[in-house]
VMD Tcl script that builds the backbone (N, CA, C; Angstrom):
set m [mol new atoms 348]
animate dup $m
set s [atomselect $m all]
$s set {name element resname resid chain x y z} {
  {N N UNK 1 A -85.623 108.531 64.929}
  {CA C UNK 1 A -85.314 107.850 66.161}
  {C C UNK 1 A -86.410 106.842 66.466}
  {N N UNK 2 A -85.962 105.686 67.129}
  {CA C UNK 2 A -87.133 104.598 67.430}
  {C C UNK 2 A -87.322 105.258 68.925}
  {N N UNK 3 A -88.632 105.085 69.283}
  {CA C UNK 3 A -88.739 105.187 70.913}
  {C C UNK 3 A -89.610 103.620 70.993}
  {N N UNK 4 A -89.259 102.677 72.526}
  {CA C UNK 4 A -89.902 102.062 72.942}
  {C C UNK 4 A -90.362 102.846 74.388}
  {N N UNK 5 A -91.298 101.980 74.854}
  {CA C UNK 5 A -91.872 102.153 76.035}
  {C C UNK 5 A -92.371 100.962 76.820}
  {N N UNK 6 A -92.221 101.267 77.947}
  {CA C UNK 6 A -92.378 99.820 79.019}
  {C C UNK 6 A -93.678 99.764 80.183}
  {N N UNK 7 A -94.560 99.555 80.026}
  {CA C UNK 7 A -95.625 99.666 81.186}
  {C C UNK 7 A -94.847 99.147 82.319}
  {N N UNK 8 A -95.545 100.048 83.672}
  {CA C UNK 8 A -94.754 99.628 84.977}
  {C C UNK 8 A -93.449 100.204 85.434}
  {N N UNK 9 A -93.089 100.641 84.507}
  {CA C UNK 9 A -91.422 101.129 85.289}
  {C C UNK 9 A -91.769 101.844 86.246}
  {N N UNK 10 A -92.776 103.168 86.442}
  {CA C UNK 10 A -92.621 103.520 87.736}
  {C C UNK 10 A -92.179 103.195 88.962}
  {N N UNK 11 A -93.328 101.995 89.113}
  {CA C UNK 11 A -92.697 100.982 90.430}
  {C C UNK 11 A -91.737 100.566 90.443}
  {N N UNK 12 A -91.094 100.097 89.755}
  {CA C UNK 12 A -89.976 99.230 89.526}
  {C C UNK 12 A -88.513 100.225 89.626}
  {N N UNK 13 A -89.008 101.966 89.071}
  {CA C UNK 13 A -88.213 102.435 89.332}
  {C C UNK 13 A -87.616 103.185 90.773}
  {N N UNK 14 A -88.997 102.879 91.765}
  {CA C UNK 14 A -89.199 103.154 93.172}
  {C C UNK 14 A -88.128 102.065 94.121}
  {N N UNK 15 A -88.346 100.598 93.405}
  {CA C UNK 15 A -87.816 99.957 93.852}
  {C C UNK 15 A -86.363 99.767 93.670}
  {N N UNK 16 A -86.196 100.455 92.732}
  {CA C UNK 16 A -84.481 100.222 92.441}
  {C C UNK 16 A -83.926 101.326 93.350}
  {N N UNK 17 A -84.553 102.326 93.060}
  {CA C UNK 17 A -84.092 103.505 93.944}
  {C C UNK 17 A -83.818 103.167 95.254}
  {N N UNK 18 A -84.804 102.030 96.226}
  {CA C UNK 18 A -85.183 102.215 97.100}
  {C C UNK 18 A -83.613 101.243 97.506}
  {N N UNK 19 A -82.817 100.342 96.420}
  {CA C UNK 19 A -81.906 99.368 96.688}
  {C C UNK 19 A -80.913 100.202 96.105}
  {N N UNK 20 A -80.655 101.364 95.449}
  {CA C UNK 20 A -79.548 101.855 95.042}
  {C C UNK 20 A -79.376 101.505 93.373}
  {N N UNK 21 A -79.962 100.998 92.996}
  {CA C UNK 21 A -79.997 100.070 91.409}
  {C C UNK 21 A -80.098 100.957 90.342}
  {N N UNK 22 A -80.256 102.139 90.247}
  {CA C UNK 22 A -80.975 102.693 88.966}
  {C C UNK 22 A -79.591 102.960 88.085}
  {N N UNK 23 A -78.591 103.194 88.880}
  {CA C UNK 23 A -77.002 103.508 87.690}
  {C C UNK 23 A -77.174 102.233 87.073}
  {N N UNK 24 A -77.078 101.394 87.752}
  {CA C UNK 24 A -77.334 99.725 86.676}
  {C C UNK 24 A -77.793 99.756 85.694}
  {N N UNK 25 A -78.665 99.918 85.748}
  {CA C UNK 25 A -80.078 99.625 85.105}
  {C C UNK 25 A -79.764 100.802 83.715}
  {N N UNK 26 A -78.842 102.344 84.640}
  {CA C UNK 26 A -78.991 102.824 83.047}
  {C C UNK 26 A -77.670 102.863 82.223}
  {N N UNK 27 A -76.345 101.747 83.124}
  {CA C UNK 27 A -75.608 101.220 82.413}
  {C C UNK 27 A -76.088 100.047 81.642}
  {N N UNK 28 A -76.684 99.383 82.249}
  {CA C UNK 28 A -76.845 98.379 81.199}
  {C C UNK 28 A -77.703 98.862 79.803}
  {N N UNK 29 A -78.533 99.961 80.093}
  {CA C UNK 29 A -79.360 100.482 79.043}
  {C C UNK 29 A -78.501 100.703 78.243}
  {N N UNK 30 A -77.479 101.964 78.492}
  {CA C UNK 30 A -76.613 102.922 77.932}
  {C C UNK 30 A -75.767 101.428 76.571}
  {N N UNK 31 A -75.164 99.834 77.568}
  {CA C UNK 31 A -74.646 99.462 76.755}
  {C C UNK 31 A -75.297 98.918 75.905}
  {N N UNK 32 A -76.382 98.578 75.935}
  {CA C UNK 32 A -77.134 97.532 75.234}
  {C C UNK 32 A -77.972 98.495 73.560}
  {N N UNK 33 A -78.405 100.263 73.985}
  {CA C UNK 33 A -78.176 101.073 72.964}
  {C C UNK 33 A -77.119 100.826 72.098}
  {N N UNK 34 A -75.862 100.913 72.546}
  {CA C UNK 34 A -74.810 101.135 71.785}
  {C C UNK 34 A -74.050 100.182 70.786}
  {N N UNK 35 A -74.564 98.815 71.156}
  {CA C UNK 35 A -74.537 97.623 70.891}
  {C C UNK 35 A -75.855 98.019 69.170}
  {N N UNK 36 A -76.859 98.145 69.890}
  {CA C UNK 36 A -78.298 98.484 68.635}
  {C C UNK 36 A -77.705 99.336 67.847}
  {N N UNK 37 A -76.735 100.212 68.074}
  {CA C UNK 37 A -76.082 100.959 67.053}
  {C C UNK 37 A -75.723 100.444 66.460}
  {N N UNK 38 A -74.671 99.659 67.427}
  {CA C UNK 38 A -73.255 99.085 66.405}
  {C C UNK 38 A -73.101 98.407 64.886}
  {N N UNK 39 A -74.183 97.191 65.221}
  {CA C UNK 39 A -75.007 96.273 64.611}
  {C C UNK 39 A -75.683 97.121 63.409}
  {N N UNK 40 A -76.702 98.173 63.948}
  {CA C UNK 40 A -77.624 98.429 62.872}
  {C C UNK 40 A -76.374 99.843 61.780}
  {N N UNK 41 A -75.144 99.966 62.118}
  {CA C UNK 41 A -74.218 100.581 61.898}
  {C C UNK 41 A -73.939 99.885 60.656}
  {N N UNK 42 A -73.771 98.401 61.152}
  {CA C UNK 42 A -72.980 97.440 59.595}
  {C C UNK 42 A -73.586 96.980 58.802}
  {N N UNK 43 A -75.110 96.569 59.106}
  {CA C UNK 43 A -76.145 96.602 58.346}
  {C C UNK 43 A -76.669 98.078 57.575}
  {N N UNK 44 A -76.260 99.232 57.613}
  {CA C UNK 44 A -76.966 100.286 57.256}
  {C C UNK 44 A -75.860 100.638 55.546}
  {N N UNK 45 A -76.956 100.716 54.554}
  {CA C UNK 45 A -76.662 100.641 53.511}
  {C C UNK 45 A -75.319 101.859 53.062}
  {N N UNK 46 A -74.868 101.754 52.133}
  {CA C UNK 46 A -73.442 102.674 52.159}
  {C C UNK 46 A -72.516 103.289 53.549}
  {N N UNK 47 A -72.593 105.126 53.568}
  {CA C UNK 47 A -71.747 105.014 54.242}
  {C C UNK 47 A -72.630 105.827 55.531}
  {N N UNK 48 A -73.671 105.099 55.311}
  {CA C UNK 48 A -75.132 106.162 56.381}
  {C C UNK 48 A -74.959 105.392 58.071}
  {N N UNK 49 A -74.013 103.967 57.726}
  {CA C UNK 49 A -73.760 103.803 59.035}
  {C C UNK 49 A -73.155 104.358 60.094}
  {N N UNK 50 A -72.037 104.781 59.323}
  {CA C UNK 50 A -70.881 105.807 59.655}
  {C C UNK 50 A -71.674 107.283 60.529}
  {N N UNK 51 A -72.857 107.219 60.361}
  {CA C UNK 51 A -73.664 108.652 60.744}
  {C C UNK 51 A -74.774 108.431 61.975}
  {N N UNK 52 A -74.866 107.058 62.275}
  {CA C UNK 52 A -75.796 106.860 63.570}
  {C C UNK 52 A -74.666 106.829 64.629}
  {N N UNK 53 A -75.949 107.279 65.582}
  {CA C UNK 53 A -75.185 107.908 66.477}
  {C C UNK 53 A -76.282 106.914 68.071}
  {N N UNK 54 A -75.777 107.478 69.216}
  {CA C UNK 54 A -76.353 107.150 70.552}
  {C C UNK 54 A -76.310 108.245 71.120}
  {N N UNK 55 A -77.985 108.565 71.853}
  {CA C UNK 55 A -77.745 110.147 72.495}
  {C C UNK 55 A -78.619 109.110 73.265}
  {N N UNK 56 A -77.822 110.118 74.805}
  {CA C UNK 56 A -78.505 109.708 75.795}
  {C C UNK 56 A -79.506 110.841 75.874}
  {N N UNK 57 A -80.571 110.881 76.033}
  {CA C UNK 57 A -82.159 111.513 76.521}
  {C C UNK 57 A -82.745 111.632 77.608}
  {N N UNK 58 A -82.068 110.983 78.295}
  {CA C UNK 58 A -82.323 110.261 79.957}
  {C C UNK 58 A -82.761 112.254 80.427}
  {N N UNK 59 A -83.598 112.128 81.513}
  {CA C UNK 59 A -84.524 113.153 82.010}
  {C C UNK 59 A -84.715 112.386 83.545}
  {N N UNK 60 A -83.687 113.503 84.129}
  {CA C UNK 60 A -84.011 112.980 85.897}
  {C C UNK 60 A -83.404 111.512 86.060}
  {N N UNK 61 A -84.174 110.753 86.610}
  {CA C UNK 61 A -84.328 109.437 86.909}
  {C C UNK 61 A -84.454 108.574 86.135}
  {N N UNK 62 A -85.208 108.859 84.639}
  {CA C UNK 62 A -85.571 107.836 83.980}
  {C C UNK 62 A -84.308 108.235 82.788}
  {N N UNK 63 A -84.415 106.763 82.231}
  {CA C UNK 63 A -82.985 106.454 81.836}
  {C C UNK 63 A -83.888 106.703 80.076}
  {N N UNK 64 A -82.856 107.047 79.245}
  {CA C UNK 64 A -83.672 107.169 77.991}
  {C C UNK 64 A -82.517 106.945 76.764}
  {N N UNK 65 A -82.572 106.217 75.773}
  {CA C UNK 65 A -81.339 106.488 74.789}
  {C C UNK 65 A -81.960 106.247 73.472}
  {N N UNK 66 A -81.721 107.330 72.490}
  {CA C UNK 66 A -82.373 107.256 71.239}
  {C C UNK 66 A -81.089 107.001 70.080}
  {N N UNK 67 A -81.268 106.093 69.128}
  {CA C UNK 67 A -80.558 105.728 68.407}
  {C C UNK 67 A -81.078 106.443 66.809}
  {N N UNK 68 A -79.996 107.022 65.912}
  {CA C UNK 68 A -80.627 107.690 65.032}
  {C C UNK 68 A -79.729 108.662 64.250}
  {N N UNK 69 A -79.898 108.740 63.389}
  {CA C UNK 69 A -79.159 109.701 62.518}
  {C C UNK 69 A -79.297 111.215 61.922}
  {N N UNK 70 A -78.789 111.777 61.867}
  {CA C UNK 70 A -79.483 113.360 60.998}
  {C C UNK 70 A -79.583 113.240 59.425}
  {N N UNK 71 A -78.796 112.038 58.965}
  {CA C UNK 71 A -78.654 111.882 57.518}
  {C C UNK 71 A -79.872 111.958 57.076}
  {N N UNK 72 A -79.651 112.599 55.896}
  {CA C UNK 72 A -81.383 112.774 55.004}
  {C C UNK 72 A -82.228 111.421 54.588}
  {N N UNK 73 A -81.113 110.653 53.996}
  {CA C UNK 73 A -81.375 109.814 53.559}
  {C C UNK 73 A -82.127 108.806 54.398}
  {N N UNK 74 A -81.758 108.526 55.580}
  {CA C UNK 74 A -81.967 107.589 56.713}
  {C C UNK 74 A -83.921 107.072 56.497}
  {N N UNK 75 A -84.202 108.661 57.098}
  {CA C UNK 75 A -86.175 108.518 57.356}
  {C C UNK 75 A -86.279 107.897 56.035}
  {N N UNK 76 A -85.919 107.993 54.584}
  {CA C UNK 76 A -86.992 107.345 53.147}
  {C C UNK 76 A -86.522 105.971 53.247}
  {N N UNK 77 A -85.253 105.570 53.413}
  {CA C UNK 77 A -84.493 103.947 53.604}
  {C C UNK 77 A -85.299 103.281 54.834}
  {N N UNK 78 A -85.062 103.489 55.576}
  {CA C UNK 78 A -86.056 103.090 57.008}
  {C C UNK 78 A -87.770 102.704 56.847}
  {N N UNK 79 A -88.722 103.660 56.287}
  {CA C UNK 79 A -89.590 103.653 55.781}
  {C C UNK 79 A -90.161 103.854 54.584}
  {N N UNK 80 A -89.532 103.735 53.450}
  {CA C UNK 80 A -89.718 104.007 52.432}
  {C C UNK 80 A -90.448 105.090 52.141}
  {N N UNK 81 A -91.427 105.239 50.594}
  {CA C UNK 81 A -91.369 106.253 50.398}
  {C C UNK 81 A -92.128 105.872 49.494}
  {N N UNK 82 A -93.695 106.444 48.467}
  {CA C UNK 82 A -94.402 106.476 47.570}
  {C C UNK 82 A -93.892 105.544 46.244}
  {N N UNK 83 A -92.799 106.227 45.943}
  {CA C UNK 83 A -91.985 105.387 44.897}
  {C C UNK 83 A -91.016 104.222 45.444}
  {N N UNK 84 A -90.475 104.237 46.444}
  {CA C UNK 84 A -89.451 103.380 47.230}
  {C C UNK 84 A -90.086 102.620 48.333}
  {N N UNK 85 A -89.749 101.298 47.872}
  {CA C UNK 85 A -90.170 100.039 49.162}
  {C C UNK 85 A -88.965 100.621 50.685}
  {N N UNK 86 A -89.818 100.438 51.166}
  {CA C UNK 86 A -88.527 100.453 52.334}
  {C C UNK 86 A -87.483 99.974 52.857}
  {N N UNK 87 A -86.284 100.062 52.885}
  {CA C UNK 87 A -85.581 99.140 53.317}
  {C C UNK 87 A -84.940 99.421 54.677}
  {N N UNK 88 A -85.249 98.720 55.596}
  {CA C UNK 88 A -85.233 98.360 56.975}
  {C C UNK 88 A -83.716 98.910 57.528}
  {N N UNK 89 A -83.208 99.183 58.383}
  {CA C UNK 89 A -81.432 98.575 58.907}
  {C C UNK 89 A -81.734 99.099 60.033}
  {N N UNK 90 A -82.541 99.604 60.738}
  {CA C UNK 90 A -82.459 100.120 61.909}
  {C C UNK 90 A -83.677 99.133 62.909}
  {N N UNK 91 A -84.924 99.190 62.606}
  {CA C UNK 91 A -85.802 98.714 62.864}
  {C C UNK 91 A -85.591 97.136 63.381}
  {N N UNK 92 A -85.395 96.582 62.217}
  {CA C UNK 92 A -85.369 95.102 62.257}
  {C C UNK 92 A -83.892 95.053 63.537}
  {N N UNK 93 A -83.119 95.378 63.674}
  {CA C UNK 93 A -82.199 95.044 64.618}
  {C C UNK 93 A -82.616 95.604 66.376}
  {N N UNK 94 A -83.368 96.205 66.306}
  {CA C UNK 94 A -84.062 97.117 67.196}
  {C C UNK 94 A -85.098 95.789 67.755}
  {N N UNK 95 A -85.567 95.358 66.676}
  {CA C UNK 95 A -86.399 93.938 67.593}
  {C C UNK 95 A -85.585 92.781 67.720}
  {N N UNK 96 A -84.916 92.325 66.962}
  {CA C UNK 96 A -84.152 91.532 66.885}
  {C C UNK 96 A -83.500 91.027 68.603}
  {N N UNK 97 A -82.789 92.416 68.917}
  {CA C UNK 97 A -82.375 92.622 69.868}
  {C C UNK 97 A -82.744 92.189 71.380}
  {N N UNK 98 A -84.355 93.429 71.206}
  {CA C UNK 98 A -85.109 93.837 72.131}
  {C C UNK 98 A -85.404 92.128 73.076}
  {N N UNK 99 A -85.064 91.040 73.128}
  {CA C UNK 99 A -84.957 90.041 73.927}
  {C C UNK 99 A -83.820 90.000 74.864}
  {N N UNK 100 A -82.851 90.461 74.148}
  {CA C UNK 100 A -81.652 90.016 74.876}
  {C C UNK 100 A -81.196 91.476 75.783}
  {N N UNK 101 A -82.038 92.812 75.107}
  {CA C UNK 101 A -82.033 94.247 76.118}
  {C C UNK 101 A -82.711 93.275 77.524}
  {N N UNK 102 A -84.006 92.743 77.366}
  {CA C UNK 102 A -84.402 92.492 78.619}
  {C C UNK 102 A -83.697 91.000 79.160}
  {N N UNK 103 A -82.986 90.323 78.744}
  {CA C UNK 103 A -82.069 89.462 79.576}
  {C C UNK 103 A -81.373 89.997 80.617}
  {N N UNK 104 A -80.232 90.717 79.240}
  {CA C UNK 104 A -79.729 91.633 80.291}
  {C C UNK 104 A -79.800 92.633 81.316}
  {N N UNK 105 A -80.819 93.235 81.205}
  {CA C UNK 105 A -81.567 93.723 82.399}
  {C C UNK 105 A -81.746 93.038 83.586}
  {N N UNK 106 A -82.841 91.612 83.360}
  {CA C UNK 106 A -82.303 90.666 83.868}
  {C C UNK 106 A -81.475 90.136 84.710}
  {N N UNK 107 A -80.541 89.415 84.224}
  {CA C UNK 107 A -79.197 89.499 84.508}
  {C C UNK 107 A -78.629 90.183 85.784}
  {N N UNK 108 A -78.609 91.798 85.287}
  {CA C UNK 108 A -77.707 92.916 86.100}
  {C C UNK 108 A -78.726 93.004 87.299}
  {N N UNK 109 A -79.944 93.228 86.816}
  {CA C UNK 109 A -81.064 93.529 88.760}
  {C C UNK 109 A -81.051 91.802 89.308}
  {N N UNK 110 A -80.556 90.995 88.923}
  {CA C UNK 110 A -80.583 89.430 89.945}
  {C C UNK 110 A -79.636 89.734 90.233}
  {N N UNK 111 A -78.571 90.330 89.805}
  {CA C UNK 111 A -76.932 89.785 90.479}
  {C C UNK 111 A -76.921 91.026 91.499}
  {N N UNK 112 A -77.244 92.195 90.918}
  {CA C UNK 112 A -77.617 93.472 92.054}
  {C C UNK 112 A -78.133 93.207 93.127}
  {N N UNK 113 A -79.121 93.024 93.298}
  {CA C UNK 113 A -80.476 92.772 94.013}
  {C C UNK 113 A -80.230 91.888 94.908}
  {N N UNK 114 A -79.643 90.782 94.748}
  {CA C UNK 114 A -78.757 89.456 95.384}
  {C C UNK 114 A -78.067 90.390 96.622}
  {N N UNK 115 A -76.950 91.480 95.580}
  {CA C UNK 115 A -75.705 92.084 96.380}
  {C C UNK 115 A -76.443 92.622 97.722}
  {N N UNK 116 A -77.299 93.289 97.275}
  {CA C UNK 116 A -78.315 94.432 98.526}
  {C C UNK 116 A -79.072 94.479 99.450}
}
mol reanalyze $m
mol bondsrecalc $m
mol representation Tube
mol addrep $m
Protein backbone atom coordinates (compact mmCIF):
# COMPACT_ATOMS: atom_id res chain seq x y z
CA UNK A 1 0.00 0.00 0.00
CA UNK A 2 1.29 3.65 -0.71
CA UNK A 3 0.52 5.99 2.29
CA UNK A 4 0.83 9.84 1.72
CA UNK A 5 0.66 12.39 4.35
CA UNK A 6 -0.23 16.11 4.50
CA UNK A 7 1.20 18.62 7.13
CA UNK A 8 -1.64 20.83 8.61
CA UNK A 9 -4.76 18.95 8.15
CA UNK A 10 -5.57 19.25 11.67
CA UNK A 11 -6.61 22.78 11.32
CA UNK A 12 -8.01 22.57 8.27
CA UNK A 13 -9.86 19.67 9.53
CA UNK A 14 -11.35 21.96 12.49
CA UNK A 15 -12.32 24.19 9.91
CA UNK A 16 -14.26 22.06 7.71
CA UNK A 17 -15.97 20.63 10.57
CA UNK A 18 -16.66 23.91 11.83
CA UNK A 19 -18.61 24.60 7.99
CA UNK A 20 -19.99 21.08 7.71
CA UNK A 21 -17.28 20.11 4.83
CA UNK A 22 -15.54 17.00 5.90
CA UNK A 23 -18.17 14.38 3.83
CA UNK A 24 -16.70 16.46 0.83
CA UNK A 25 -13.58 16.36 1.33
CA UNK A 26 -13.82 12.47 1.97
CA UNK A 27 -15.94 12.12 -1.17
CA UNK A 28 -13.78 13.70 -3.15
CA UNK A 29 -10.88 11.62 -1.53
CA UNK A 30 -12.87 8.35 -1.77
CA UNK A 31 -13.23 9.39 -5.77
CA UNK A 32 -10.04 10.52 -6.65
CA UNK A 33 -8.50 6.91 -4.82
CA UNK A 34 -10.56 5.06 -7.07
CA UNK A 35 -9.70 6.84 -10.11
CA UNK A 36 -5.53 5.95 -8.78
CA UNK A 37 -6.83 2.51 -8.97
CA UNK A 38 -8.44 2.52 -12.03
CA UNK A 39 -5.55 3.86 -14.03
CA UNK A 40 -2.81 2.05 -12.11
CA UNK A 41 -5.36 -1.14 -12.81
CA UNK A 42 -4.55 -0.83 -16.80
CA UNK A 43 -1.14 -0.07 -16.44
CA UNK A 44 -0.47 -3.09 -14.02
CA UNK A 45 1.34 -5.85 -15.84
CA UNK A 46 -0.83 -9.14 -16.72
CA UNK A 47 -3.77 -9.95 -14.87
CA UNK A 48 -2.43 -8.31 -11.28
CA UNK A 49 -4.65 -5.38 -12.25
CA UNK A 50 -7.66 -7.27 -11.97
CA UNK A 51 -6.49 -7.68 -8.04
CA UNK A 52 -6.07 -3.94 -6.78
CA UNK A 53 -8.38 -2.98 -4.86
CA UNK A 54 -9.61 0.55 -2.72
CA UNK A 55 -10.08 0.15 1.06
CA UNK A 56 -11.25 2.83 2.82
CA UNK A 57 -9.01 3.17 6.28
CA UNK A 58 -10.61 6.32 7.25
CA UNK A 59 -10.47 6.32 11.42
CA UNK A 60 -13.05 8.80 13.03
CA UNK A 61 -12.78 12.02 11.23
CA UNK A 62 -9.86 11.62 9.24
CA UNK A 63 -10.51 10.39 5.88
CA UNK A 64 -7.90 7.62 4.76
CA UNK A 65 -7.86 5.30 1.48
CA UNK A 66 -5.15 2.79 0.71
CA UNK A 67 -4.76 1.46 -2.71
CA UNK A 68 -3.13 -2.07 -3.03
CA UNK A 69 -3.22 -5.56 -3.65
CA UNK A 70 -2.70 -8.99 -1.71
CA UNK A 71 -1.17 -10.47 -4.94
CA UNK A 72 2.31 -11.87 -4.24
CA UNK A 73 3.61 -10.75 -7.05
CA UNK A 74 2.68 -6.97 -6.69
CA UNK A 75 5.56 -5.90 -3.61
CA UNK A 76 8.79 -7.55 -6.17
CA UNK A 77 7.08 -5.66 -9.56
CA UNK A 78 6.56 -2.38 -7.64
CA UNK A 79 10.01 -2.47 -6.10
CA UNK A 80 11.95 -4.84 -7.51
CA UNK A 81 14.06 -7.21 -6.15
CA UNK A 82 18.08 -8.25 -5.93
CA UNK A 83 17.81 -9.98 -9.27
CA UNK A 84 14.78 -7.85 -10.74
CA UNK A 85 14.82 -4.05 -11.73
CA UNK A 86 11.63 -2.80 -10.64
CA UNK A 87 8.91 -2.16 -12.52
CA UNK A 88 6.69 0.64 -11.37
CA UNK A 89 2.49 0.56 -12.13
CA UNK A 90 1.37 1.75 -9.00
CA UNK A 91 3.76 4.38 -7.82
CA UNK A 92 4.35 6.37 -10.87
CA UNK A 93 0.46 6.95 -11.29
CA UNK A 94 0.17 7.76 -7.59
CA UNK A 95 2.36 10.95 -8.44
CA UNK A 96 1.34 11.47 -11.61
CA UNK A 97 -1.96 12.09 -10.21
CA UNK A 98 -1.23 13.56 -6.84
CA UNK A 99 -1.74 17.32 -8.64
CA UNK A 100 -4.95 16.92 -9.83
CA UNK A 101 -6.04 14.90 -6.05
CA UNK A 102 -5.24 18.47 -4.81
CA UNK A 103 -7.17 20.48 -7.60
CA UNK A 104 -9.83 18.70 -6.89
CA UNK A 105 -9.88 19.18 -3.43
CA UNK A 106 -9.61 22.49 -4.45
CA UNK A 107 -12.29 22.75 -6.49
CA UNK A 108 -14.95 20.94 -4.03
CA UNK A 109 -13.84 23.28 -0.56
CA UNK A 110 -14.23 26.75 -3.06
CA UNK A 111 -17.54 25.72 -4.36
CA UNK A 112 -18.48 24.38 -0.64
CA UNK A 113 -17.16 27.02 1.30
CA UNK A 114 -18.78 29.69 -1.17
CA UNK A 115 -22.24 27.55 -0.35
CA UNK A 116 -21.73 28.12 3.69
Amino acid sequence: MIAASVKGLEALRRRLAARGLEREVRKTLAGQAEAIRAEAARGAPGSLGGTLETLDESAGDRPLFAIGTRHRAARFLEFGTRKMRARPFLWPVFRARLPRVKQELTNTLRARWAKH
